[in-house]
C-alpha positions in Angstrom: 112.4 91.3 -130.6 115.8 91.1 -128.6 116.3 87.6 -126.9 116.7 88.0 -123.5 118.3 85.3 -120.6 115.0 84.2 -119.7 114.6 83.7 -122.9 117.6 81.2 -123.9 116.5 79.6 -120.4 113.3 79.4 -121.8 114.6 77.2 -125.0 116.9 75.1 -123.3 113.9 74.0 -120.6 111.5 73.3 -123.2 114.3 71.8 -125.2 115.2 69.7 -122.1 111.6 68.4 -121.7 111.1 67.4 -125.7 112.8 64.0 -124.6 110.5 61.5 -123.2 113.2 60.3 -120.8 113.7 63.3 -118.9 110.2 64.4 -118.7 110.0 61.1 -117.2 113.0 61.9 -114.5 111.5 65.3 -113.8 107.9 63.0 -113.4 109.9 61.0 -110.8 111.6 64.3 -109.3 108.5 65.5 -108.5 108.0 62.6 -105.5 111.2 63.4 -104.1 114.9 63.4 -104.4 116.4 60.4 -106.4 119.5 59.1 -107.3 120.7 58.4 -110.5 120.5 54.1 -110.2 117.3 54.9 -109.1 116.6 57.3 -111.8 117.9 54.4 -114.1 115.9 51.5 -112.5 112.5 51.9 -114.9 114.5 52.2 -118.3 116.2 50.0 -121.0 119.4 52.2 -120.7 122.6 52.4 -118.7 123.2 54.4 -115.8 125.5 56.5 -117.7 123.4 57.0 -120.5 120.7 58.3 -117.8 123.7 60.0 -116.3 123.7 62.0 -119.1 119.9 62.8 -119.5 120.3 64.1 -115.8 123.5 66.6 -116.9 120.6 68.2 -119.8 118.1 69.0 -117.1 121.1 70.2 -114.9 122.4 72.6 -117.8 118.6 74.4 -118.1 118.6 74.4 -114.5 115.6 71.8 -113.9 117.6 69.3 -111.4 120.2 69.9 -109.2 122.7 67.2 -107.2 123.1 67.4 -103.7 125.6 65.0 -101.9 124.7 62.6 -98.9 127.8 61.0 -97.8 128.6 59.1 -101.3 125.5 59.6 -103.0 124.7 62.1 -105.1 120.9 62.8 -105.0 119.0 64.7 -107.7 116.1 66.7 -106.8 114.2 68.6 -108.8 114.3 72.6 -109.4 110.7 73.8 -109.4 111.8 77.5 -110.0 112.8 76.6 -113.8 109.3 75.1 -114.3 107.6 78.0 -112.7 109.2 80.3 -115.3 108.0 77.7 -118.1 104.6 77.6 -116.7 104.6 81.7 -116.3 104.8 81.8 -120.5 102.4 78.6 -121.3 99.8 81.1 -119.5 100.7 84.2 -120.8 100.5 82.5 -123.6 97.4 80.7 -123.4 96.3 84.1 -122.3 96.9 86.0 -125.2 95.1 83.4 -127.6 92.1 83.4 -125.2 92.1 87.4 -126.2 92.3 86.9 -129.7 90.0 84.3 -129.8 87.4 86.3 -127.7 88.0 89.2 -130.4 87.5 86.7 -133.2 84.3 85.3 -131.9 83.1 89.2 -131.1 84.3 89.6 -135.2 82.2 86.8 -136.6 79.0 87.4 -134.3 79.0 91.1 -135.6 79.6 90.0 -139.4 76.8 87.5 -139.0 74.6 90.4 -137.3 74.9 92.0 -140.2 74.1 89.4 -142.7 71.0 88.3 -141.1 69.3 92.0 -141.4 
C-alpha cells in the first residue's frame, strides 16, 4: 500500500497526541483559544518547555497561533482531528464487519455440531 499525505498527517497527529501533555493542551483548546502561560499554568514545566509541546501540535496541524496585539493565542484546529476521527471509524467499522462475519462463522459451525 502506497503511503499517502493524509497518511503521514495521519502519523504525525496520532504521534502528536501519544504525549499526555498535549492531549491535555488540545483538552484545554477545545474551551477556547489560550495562550501559551496559560497553556503552562496547570503543569510542573516551563513555559518553554510547553512552548515546545505547542510547536508538535503546530507541525501536524492540530493548533495554530494567531496574534492579538502582543499575544500570541493558540486555538485549536478541529479539521486535523476530524481526519483522525474519519479513520478511528472506518476503522472501528471494518472490525464491526469482521466481527459480525466471525460471529455468523461460529453460529453456523456450532449449527452443525449440534445435529
Amino acid at each position: 500500500m502506497a503511503v499517502t499525505l493524509d497518511d503521514g498527517r495521519l502519523d504525525a497527529v496520532f504521534a502528536a497526541l501519544a504525549d499526555r501533555t498535549r492531549r491535555d493542551i488540545v483538552a484545554r483548546l477545545c474551551e477556547g483559544e489560550a495562550t501559551v502561560k496559560e497553556l503552562a499554568a496547570p503543569h510542573a514545566m516551563s513555559v518553554q518547555a510547553v512552548s515546545q509541546h505547542i510547536g508538535v501540535l503546530e507541525r501536524c496541524g492540530l493548533v495554530s497561533r494567531g496574534r492579538q496585539r502582543q499575544t500570541r493565542p493558540c486555538r485549536l484546529e478541529p479539521q486535523a482531528l476530524e481526519t483522525a476521527m474519519s479513520w478511528i471509524d472506518e476503522s472501528r467499522r471494518i472490525w464491526a464487519e469482521r466481527m459480525d462475519r466471525l460471529e455468523t462463522h461460529l453460529a453456523r459451525l456450532q449449527d452443525g455440531q449440534q445435529r
